[in-house]
C-alpha positions as CSV (number, residue, x, y, z in Angstrom):
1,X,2.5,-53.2,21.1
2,X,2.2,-51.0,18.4
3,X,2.1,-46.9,18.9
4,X,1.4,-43.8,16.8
5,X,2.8,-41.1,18.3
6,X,0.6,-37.4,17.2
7,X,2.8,-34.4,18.3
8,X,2.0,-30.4,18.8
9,X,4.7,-29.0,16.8
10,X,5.3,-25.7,18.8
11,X,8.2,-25.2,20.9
12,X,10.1,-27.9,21.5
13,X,9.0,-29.7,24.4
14,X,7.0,-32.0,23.3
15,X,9.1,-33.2,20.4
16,X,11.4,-34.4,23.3
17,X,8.7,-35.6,25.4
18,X,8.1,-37.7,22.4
19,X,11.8,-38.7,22.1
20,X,11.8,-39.9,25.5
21,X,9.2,-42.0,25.4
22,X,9.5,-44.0,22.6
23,X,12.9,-44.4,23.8
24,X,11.1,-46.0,26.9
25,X,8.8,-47.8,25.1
26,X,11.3,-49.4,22.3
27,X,13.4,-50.3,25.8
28,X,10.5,-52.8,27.0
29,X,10.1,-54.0,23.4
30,X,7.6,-52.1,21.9
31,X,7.5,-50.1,18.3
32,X,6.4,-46.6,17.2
33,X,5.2,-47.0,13.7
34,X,4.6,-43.1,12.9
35,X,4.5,-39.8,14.2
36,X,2.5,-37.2,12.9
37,X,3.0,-33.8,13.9
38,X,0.9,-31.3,13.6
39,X,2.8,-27.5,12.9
40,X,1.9,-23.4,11.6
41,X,3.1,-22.9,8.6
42,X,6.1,-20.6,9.9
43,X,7.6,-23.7,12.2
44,X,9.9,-26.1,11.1
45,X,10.1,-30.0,12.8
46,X,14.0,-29.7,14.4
47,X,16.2,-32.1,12.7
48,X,16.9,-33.4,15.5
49,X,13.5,-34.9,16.1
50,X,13.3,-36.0,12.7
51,X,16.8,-38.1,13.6
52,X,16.4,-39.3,16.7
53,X,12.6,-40.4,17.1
54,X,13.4,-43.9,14.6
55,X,9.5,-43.7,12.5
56,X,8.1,-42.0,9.5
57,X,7.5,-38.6,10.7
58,X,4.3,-36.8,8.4
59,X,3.6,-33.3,9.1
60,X,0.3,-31.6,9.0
61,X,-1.5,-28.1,9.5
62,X,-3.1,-27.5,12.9
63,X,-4.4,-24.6,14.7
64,X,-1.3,-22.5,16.6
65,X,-0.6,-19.2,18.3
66,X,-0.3,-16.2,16.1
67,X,3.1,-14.2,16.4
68,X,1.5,-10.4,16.1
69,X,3.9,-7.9,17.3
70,X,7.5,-8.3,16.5
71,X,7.1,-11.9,16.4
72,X,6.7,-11.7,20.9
73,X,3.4,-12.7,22.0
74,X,0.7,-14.2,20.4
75,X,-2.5,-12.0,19.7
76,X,-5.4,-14.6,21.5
77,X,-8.3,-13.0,19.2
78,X,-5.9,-12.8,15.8
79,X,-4.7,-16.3,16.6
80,X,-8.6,-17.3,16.8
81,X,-9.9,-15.3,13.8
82,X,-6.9,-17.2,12.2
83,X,-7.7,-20.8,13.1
84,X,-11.6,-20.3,12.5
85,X,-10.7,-19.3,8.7
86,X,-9.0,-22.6,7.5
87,X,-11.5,-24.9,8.2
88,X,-10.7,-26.9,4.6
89,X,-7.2,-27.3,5.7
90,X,-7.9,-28.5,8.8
91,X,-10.4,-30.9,7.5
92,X,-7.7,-32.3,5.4
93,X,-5.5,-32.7,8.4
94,X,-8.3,-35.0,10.1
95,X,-8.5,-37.1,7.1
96,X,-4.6,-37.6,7.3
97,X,-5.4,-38.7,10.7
98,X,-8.0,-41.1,9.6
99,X,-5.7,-42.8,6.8
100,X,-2.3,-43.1,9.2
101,X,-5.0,-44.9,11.8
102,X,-6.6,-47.1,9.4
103,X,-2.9,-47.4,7.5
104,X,-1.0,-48.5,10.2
105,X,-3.2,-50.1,12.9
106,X,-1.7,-49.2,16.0
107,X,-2.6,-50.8,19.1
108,X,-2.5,-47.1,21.2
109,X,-2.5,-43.6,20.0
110,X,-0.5,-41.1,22.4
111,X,-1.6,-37.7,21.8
112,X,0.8,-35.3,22.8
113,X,-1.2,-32.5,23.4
114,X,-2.3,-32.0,19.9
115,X,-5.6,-30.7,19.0
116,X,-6.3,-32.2,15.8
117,X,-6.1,-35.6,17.0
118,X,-8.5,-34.9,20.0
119,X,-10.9,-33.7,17.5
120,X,-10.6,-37.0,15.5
121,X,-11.0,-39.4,18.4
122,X,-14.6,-37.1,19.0
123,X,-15.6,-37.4,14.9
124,X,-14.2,-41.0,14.2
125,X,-14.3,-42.6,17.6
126,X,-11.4,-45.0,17.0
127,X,-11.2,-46.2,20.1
128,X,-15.0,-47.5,19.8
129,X,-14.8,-48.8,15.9
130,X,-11.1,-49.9,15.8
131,X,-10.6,-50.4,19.3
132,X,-7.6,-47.7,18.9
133,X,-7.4,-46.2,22.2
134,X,-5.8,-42.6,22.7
135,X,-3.4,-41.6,25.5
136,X,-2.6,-38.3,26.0
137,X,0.6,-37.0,27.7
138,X,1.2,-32.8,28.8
139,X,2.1,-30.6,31.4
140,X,-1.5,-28.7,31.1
141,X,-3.5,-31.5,31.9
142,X,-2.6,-30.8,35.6
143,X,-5.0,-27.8,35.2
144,X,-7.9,-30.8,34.7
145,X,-6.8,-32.4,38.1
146,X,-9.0,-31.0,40.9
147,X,-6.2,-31.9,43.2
148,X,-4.4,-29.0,41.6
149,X,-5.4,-25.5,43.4
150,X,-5.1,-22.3,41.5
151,X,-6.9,-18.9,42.5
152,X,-10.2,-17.4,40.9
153,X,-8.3,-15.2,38.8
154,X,-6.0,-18.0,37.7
155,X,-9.0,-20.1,37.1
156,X,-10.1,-17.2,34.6
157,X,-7.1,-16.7,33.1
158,X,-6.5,-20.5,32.7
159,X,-9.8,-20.9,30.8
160,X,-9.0,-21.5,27.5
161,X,-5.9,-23.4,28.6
162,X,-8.0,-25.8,30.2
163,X,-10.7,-25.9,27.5
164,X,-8.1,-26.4,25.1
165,X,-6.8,-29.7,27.0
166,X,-10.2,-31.1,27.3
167,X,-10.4,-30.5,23.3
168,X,-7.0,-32.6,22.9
169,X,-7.8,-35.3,25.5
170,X,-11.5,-36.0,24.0
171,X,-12.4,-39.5,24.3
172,X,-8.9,-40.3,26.1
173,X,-8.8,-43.7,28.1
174,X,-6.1,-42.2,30.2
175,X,-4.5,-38.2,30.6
176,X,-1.3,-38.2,32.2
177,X,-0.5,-35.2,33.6
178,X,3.2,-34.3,33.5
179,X,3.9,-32.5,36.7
180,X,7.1,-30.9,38.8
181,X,6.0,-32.5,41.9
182,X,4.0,-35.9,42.9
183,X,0.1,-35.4,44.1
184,X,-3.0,-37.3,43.8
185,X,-4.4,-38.4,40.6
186,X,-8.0,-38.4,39.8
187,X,-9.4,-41.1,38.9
188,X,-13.0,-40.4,38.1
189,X,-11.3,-38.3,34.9
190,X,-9.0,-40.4,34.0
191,X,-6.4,-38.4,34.9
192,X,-2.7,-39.4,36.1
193,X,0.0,-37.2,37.8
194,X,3.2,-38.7,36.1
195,X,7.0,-37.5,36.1
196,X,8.5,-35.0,33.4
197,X,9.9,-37.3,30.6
198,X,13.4,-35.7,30.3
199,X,15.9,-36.9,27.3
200,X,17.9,-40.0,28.2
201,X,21.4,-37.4,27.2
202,X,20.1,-35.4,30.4
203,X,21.8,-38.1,32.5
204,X,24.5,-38.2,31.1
205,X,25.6,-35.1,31.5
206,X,28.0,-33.9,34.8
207,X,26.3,-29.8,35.2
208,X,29.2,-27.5,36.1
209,X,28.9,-23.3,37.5
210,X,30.2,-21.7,34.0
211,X,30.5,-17.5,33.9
212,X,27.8,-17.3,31.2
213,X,24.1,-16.9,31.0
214,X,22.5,-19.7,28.7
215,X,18.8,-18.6,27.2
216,X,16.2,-19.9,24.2
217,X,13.9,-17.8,22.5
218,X,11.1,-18.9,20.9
219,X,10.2,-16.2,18.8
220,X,12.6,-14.2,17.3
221,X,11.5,-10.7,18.1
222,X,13.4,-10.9,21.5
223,X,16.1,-10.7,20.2
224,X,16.7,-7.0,20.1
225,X,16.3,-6.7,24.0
226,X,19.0,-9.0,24.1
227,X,21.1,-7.0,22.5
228,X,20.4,-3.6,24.2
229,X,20.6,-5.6,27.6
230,X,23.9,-7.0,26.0
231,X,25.1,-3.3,24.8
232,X,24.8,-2.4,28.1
233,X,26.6,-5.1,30.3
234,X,29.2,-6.4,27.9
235,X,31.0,-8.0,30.0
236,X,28.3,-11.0,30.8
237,X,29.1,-13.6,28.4
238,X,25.7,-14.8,26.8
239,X,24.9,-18.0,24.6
240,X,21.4,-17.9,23.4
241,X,19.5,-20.7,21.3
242,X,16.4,-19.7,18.9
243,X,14.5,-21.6,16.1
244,X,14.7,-19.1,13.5
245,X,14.5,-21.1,10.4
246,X,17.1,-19.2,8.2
247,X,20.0,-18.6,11.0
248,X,22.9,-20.1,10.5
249,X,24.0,-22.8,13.2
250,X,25.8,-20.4,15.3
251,X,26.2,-16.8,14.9
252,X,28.7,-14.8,16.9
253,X,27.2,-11.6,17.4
254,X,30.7,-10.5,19.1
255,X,33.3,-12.2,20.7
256,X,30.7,-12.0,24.1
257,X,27.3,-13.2,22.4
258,X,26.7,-16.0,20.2
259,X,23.2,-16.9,19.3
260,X,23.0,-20.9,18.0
261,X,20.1,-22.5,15.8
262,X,18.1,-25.1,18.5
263,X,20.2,-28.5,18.4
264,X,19.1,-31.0,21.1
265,X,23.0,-31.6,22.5
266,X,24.4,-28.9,21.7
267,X,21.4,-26.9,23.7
268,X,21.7,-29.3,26.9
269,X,25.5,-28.7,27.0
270,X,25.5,-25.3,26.9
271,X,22.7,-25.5,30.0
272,X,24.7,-27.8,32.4
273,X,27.4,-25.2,32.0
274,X,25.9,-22.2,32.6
275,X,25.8,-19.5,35.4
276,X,22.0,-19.2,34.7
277,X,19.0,-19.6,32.7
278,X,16.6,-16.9,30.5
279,X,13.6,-18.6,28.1
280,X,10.6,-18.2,26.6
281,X,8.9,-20.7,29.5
282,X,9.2,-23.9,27.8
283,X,7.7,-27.0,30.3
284,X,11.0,-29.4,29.1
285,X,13.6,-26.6,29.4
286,X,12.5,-25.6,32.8
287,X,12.2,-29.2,33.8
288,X,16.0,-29.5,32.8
289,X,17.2,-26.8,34.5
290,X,15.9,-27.5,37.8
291,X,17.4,-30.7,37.1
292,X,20.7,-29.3,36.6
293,X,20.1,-27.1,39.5
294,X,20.7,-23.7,37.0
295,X,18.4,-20.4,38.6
296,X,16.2,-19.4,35.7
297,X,14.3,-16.2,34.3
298,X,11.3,-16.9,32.6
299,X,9.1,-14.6,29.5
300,X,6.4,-16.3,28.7
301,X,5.2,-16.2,25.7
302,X,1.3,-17.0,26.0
303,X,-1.1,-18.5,28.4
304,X,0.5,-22.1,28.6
305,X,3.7,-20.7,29.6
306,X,2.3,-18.3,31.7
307,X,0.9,-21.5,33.4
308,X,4.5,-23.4,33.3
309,X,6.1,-20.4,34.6
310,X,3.7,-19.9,37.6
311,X,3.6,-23.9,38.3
312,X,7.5,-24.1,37.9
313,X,7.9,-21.3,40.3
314,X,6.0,-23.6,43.2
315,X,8.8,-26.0,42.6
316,X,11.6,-23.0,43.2
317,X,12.7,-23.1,39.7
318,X,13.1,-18.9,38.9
319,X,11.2,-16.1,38.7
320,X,8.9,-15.1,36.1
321,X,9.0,-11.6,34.0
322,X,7.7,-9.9,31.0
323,X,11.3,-9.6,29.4
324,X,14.7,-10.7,28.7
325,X,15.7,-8.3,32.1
326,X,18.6,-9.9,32.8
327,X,19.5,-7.9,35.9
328,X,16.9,-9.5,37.8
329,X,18.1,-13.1,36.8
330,X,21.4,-12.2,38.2
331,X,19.9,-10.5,41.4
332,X,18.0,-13.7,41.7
333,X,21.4,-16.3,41.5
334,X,22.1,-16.0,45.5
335,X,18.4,-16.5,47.0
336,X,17.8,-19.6,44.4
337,X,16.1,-22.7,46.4
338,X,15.1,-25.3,44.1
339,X,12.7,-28.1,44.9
340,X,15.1,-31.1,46.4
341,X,13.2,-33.8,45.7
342,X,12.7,-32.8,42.0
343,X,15.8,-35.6,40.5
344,X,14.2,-38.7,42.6
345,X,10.8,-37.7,40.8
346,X,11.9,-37.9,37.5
347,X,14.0,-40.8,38.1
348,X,10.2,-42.8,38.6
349,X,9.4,-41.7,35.0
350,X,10.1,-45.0,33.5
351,X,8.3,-47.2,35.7
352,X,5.4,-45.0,35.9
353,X,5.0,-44.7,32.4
354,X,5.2,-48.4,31.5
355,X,2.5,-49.3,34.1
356,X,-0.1,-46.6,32.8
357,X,0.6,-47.3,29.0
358,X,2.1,-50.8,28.1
């Protein structure tokens, strides 16, 4: 078969949930023709992604949370007012969707949470005209599943989260929910509960107890609580990844602190080795360090990590907060308790996955 892979370019999660699943897919003889990923104007696609994922990659504009103070936490309303005035660039964007479709003829869209393409499959209908029918793969749809309990005020909170999946799964012939632990589907939506997809490197990597604390920030403006938390506990070794597009690849702030640009191996390393984990609440990251068994803090940056970080912490992965405290990710080191059965889930990925999309 033939797929076209659309990506949401922030973060970094699902530029490797795309990585690992073409990997699966080339495995049982299949191609990806393209990826298009859709990105704000202030992200960059990791070179990594660009590497490793073997098609054309084409990026395009598509709605994304607005950084507002100190580049921390996205401003909801600002990030709305935001989207609602490009309408002509987005417009282009689902033309560029149009042409790779009709260009390239794929057998099977899969939609990796990305809203543009959601909004195609409702304008063009390819999967009625062409017969092109959309997959789509994410953590949030497990907010759609009505096996999945949250409490009224998580339901509120969790609103746009879930309108926003129903906007990127429109028209879907199948949602697979990626989940920390196995439960019931539901079929009547369409909806599957389905293993993270974790990087094939993850396996091949022996974890180890190192003396330092390992952290990724997505936004930059963190990085000066880092530091004060640093100024005052300089004796705790820190090695902490960002995306900031003009950083060098690794920046010793002093012989205790180094802060490296994101790189996929370099980033996993440093993880396997570590004492323990602080990030910005990515699903991926915190999916790899419960599998490397690493206690982890976790800042969420907006609603859908706010949603990883409250799911992931059902499955024992950390604790959540509202900053880079470090002192509570050290308190937290001797009472971790992380899910058990959390490797021989992800170990079903590939099977799964070729029975609900090949």
């Amino acid at each position: 078969m033939r797929f076209l892979f659309t990506v949401q370019g922030e973060g970094r999660g699902h530029y490797t949930q795309a990585l690992s699943l073409a990997a699966i897919l080339r495995k049982q003889g299949h191609e990806v023709v393209a990826v298009l990923v859709g990105k704000s104007d202030n992200r960059e696609i990791p070179p990594f992604f660009a590497q490793k994922i073997g098609a054309p990659v084409t990026a395009f504009s598509s709605p994304n949370f607005t950084s507002f103070y100190k580049q921390k936490r996205p401003n909801i309303l600002m990030s709305v007012a935001t989207n609602f005035s490009r309408p002509f660039i987005f417009r282009k964007s689902l033309q560029l969707i149009r042409h790779a479709i009709e260009e390239h003829r794929p057998d099977k869209v899969i939609n990796f949470y990305e809203m543009i393409t959601g909004m195609a499959y409702g304008i063009y209908r390819f999967d009625k005209k062409m017969g092109v029918e959309m997959i789509c793969v994410a953590h949030q749809y497990i907010l759609l599943n009505p096996n999945y309990k949250t409490s009224p005020e998580q339901d509120v909170k969790y609103y746009f989260l879930r309108m926003l999946s129903r906007i990127t799964s429109n028209r879907a012939s199948r949602i697979l929910a990626l989940s920390f632990r196995d439960m019931p589907g539901a079929p009547a939506k369409r909806i599957v509960t389905v293993p993270p997809l974790l990087r094939p490197e993850l396996f091949h990597i022996r974890p180890a107890e190192g003396d330092y604390i390992h952290g990724y920030m997505l936004n930059a403006g963190y990085y000066d609580e880092i530091v004060r938390w640093h100024e005052r506990h300089p004796g705790v070794p820190l090695r902490f990844f960002w995306d900031k597009s003009d950083a060098p690849e690794e920046l010793p702030v002093d012989d205790r602190f180094t802060l490296f640009r994101l790189h996929d191996e370099k980033f996993l390393t440093s993880m396997a080795g570590c004492r323990a984990y602080a990030t910005t609440s990515g699903f991926e990251s915190l999916c790899e360090a419960l599998y490397f068994r690493k206690p982890t803090l976790m800042i969420p940056v907006h609603v859908e990590q706010e949603f990883n970080a409250y799911d992931a912490a059902l499955s024992g992965v950390g604790i959540a907060g509202k900053r880079f405290d470090l002192d509570r990710l050290i308190d937290f080191i001797p009472g971790y308790a992380p899910d058990e059965g959390f490797r021989d889930w992800v170990l079903q990925a590939e099977t799964r996955f070729v029975k609900e999309i090949c």
